[in-house]
N, C-alpha and C positions, 0 to 999 in steps of 0.2 A: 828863415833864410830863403832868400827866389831860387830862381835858377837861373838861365842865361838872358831871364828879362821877357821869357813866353809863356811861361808855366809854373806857378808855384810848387815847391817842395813843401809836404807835410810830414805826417805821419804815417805812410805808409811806404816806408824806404824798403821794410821787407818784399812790398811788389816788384821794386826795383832788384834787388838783388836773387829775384827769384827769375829775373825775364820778365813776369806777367805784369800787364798795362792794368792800373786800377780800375778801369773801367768797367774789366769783368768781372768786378769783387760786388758783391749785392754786400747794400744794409740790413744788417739784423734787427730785427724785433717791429713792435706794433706802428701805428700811422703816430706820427709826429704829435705832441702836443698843441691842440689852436689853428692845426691848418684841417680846412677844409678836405674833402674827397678829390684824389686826383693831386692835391698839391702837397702830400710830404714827401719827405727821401726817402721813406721805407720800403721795404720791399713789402707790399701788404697786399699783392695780388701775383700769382704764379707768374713766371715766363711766359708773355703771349708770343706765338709762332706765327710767321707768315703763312697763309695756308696756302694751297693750289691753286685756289680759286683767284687769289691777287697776282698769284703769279701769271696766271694765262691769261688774266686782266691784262697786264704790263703788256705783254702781245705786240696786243692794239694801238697802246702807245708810242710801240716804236716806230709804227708805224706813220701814228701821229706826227712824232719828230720828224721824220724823217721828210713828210708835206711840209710840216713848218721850215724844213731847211730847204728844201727844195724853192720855199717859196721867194725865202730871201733871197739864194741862188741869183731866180731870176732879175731880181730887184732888188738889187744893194747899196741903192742911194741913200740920205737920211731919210726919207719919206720913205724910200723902201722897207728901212729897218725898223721904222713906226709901225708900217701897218702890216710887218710879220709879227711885230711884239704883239700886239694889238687883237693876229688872231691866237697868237702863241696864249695871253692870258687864261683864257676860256679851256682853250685845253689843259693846260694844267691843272688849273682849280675844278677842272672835271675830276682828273684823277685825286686831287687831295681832297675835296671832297669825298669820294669812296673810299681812302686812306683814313681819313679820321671813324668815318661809318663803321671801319672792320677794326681800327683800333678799339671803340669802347663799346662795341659788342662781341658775343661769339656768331661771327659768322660761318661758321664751319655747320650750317644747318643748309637743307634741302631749299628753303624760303630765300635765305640771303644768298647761298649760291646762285640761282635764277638769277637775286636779285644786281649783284655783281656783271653777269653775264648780258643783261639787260643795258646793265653802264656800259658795259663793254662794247655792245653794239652801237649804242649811238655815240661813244666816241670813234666806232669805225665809220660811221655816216660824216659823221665833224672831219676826221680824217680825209675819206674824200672830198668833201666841198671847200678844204682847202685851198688848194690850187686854182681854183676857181669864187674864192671867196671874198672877190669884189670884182668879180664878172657876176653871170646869171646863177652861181650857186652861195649865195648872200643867204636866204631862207634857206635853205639847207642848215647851213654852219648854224648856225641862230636856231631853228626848231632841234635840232640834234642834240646841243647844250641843253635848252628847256627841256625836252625830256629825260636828258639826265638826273638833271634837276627837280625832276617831277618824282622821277623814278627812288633816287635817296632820300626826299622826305616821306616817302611812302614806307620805306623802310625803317624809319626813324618815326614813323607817325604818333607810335605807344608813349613817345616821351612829351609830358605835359609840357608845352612853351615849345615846341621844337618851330612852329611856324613862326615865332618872334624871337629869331635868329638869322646864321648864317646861312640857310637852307633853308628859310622861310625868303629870304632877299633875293636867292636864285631860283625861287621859284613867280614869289612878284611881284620881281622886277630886272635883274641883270638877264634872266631870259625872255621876258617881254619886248626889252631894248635890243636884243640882237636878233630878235626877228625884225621887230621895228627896221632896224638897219638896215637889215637885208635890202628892205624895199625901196632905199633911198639909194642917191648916184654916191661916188665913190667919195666925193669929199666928204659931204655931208657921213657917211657910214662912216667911214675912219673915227668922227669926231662923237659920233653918240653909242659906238663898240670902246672908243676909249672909256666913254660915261658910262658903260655898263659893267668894265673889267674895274675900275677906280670902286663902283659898289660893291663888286664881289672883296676886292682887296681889304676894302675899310671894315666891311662886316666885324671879321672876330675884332677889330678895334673899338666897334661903335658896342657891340654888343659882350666886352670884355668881362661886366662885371656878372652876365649870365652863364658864363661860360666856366665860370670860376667854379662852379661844383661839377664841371665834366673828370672824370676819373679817368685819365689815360695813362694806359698799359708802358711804361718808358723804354723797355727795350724793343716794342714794335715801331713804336714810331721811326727812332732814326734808322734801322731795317729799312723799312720801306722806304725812307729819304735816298738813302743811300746809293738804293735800286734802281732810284730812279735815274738820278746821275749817272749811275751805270751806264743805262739807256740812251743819255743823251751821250754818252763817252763814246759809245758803240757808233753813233753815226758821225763822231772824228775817224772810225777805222773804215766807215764805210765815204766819209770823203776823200779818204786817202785810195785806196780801193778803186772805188768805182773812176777815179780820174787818171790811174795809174794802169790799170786795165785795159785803159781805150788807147794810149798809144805804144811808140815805140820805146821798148826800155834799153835806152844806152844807159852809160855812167851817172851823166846828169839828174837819168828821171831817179835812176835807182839812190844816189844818192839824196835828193830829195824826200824819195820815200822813208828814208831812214830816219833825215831830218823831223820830216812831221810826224812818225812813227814817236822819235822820239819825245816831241813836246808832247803828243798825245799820253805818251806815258808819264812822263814828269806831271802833267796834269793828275791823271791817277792817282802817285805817289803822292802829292798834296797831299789831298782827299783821304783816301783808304791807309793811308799809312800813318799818318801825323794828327787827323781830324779827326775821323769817324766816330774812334773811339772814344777820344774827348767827348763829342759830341752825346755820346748815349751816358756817359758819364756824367756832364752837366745835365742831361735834362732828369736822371734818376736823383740827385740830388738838391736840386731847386727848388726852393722855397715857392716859386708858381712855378708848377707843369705848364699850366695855359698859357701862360707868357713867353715861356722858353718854345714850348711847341710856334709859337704862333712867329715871334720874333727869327728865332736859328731855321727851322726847318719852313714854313708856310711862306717867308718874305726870302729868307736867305737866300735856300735851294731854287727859289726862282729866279734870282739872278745867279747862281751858279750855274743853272742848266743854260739860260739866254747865252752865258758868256760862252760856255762848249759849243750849244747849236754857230754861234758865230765864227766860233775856229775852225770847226768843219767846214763852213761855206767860204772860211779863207785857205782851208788844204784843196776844196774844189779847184781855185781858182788859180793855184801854184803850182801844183803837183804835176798837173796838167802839160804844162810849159812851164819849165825852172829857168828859158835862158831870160824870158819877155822883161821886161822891168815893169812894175805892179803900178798900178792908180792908188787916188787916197782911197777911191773904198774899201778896195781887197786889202789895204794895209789897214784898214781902220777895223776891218772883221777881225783880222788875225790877229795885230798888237791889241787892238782895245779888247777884244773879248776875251783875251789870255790876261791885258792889265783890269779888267772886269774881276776875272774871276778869283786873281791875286787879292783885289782888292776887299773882296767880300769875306773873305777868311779876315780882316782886319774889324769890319763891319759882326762877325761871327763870336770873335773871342772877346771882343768889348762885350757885346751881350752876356755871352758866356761868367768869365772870369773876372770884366771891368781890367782885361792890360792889354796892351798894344801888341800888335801881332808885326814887331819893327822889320824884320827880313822880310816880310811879305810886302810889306808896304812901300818898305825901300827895293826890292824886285819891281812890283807896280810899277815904280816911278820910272825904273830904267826903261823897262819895256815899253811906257809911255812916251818917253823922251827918244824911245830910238826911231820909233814912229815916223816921225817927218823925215827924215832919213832915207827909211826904207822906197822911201815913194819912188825914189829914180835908182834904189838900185835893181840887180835882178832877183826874181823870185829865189833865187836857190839862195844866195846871202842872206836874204831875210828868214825863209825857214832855219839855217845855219846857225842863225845868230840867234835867235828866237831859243833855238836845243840849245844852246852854248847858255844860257840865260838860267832857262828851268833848269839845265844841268848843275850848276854852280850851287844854286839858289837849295835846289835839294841837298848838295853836297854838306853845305852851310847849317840847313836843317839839323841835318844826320849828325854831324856832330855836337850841336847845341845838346839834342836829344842825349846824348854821350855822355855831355858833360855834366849837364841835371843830374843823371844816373849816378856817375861819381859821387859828386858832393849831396846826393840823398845817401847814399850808405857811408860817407865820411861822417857824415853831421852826426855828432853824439847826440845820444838819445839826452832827451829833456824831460824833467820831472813834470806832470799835469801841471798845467797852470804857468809855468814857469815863459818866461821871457823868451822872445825865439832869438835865435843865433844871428848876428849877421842886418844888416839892414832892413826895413820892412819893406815889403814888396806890394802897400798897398791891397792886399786879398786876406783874406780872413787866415790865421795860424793854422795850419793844421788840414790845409787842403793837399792831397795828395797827386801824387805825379803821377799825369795823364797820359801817356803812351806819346809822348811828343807836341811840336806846334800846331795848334791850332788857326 
């Protein structure tokens, strides 16, 4: 028996009726029958913990975001929003590259702390040559990457084959090309930083079937995912913030402030409340870890995060002045990066579960369709309508969640083996309910 068409109902109605999200429930006993290291559901390696060392990593990154916002800021044409994406790639995959590095070792050692700290710095170099990263600080951005890059297959070097991989490709070649860049004029860089972020991207695809015996830890990964999104969530409070700040707070600004205060939140509540957990849930029991890592978190969270850095740089542009009436771009950062990030939880749980994530999909489309609209009215209606939206939309969530819950502890129990209740729901019998939609 489904549930309201988001989330299968299984077997484990007693989570439900207990409060707890099955997510936090580990599988007992040894590594799966036939699969490979890294790819059963058991729990066959302790709880790995985020350690300090990733965390004061993160730091620098928010930093990071906060150039890449900055930079679209300034430039928010389509060509603008190209070649923020474009230096946005690099940084990212700086960080998920160090993210997988301390998921499938222990880095909690004197060597990998350095070596952590090390990443750390030259994404603080990558950081600054942002703003400047198709003026004269081109080489900058580009050797900062490469020694990243240099720096985690060094770390990684004990592992036979690690150079004929995805850390073998950033070191040569997707770092070679953004120096290369650097030294070319703007058009030309745009179009061979694209060719260099496309090889970082395809790596764990081209080189999937070598990666199939990496062991990764599954409650650190989506940890860290998670954190990361934090991160980029943080610089929606700090574009609300910093544009709120700078002027006079009548009614209009402060309402306003609420307005995007509260899409900022509704954003959150997706996420942290209805996802996350799912998330750590599917990748602890997935038949490939590597797929799921590579698929949910590596592709996913990078358009989740693009679509947040976009909201921010459309709270910059509104918060500011809520009487102005907006252009397509400001409306195209704010509805499309909120209908972006709607849309990837749809993209998320197909991977996941194989079912459609329908309220999400159909939120997308409103908030896409209200888009043209927005363009001539003023800023404070569009933020208004924008919370009025992920308001509902959560509300809608929240009781689907309700109702799963109900008809998990109604459903009579069923003998093993036995015919499940109720129509199929197209997902295997016996999967349990996940803390909400996904």
């Amino acid at each position: 028996m489904s549930t309201t068409g988001e989330l299968p109902v299984g077997a484990e109605e007693s989570a439900v009726r207990t409060g707890e999200r099955s997510e936090r429930r580990r599988p007992e006993g040894g590594r799966s029958e036939g699969k490979r290291p890294g790819e059963g559901t058991a729990g066959e390696a302790p709880e790995k913990r985020v350690t300090w060392a990733e965390l004061y990593f993160d730091l620098i990154f928010v930093f990071a975001i906060t150039q890449v916002s900055g930079l679209l800021h300034h430039r928010h044409d389509p060509l603008g929003i190209v070649q923020a994406l474009v230096v946005f790639v690099p940084v990212y995959w700086c960080w998920v590259g160090t993210t997988v590095q301390a998921n499938i070792r222990d880095v909690d050692t004197a060597r990998d702390r350095l070596g952590i700290l090390a990443v750390g710095f030259t994404g603080l170099v990558m950081a600054l040559a942002v703003p400047g990263a198709y003026g004269n600080r081109g080489v900058l951005l580009g050797a900062g990457y490469w020694a990243a890059r240099v720096v985690l297959l060094l770390l990684l070097v004990r592992i036979p084959g690690v150079w004929r991989g995805p850390y073998g490709v950033g070191v040569l070649v997707s770092g070679p090309l953004l120096v290369a860049g650097g030294l070319l004029p703007e058009g030309p860089r745009v179009w061979l930083w694209a060719l260099a972020a496309l090889c970082d991207l395809s790596g764990p695809v081209v080189f999937r079937r070598k990666l199939a015996a990496v062991a990764y830890h599954p409650s650190h990964m989506p940890e860290r995912f998670a954190l990361f999104l934090l991160v980029a969530l943080g610089e929606s409070i700090v574009g609300i913030g910093a544009s709120a700040a700078a002027v006079r707070l009548d009614a209009a600004e402060l309402v306003a402030v609420t307005a995007a205060f509260t899409i900022s939140a509704g954003l959150w509540w997706q996420y942290f409340v209805f996802a996350a957990d799912a998330m750590r849930h599917a990748v602890t029991v997935a038949d490939s870890r590597r797929d799921m890592v590579r698929r949910v978190f590596q592709y996913g969270h990078l358009a989740l995060a693009a679509a947040v850095i976009a909201v921010a740089v459309g709270f910059g542009e509104t918060v500011a002045d809520p009487r102005r009436a907006l252009g397509a771009a400001s409306v195209g950062l704010l509805y499309g990066g909120c209908g972006l990030y709607l849309l990837t939880f749809g993209y998320t749980r197909w991977m996941m579960f194989r079912s459609v994530a329908t309220t999400r999909i159909v939120a997308a489309a409103v908030v896409l369709a209200l888009a043209p609209a927005m363009v001539r009215w003023p800023a404070l209606a569009a933020l208004v309508t924008l919370a009025v939206v992920l308001v509902v939309l959560n509300v809608v969530e929240h009781r689907r969640v309700n109702a799963a819950a109900v008809a998990a502890v109604a459903e009579p129990a069923r003998e093993p083996g036995a015919e499940p209740v109720g129509e199929p729901s197209g997902e295997a019998v016996g999967d349990p309910v996940v803390g909400g939609p996904v």
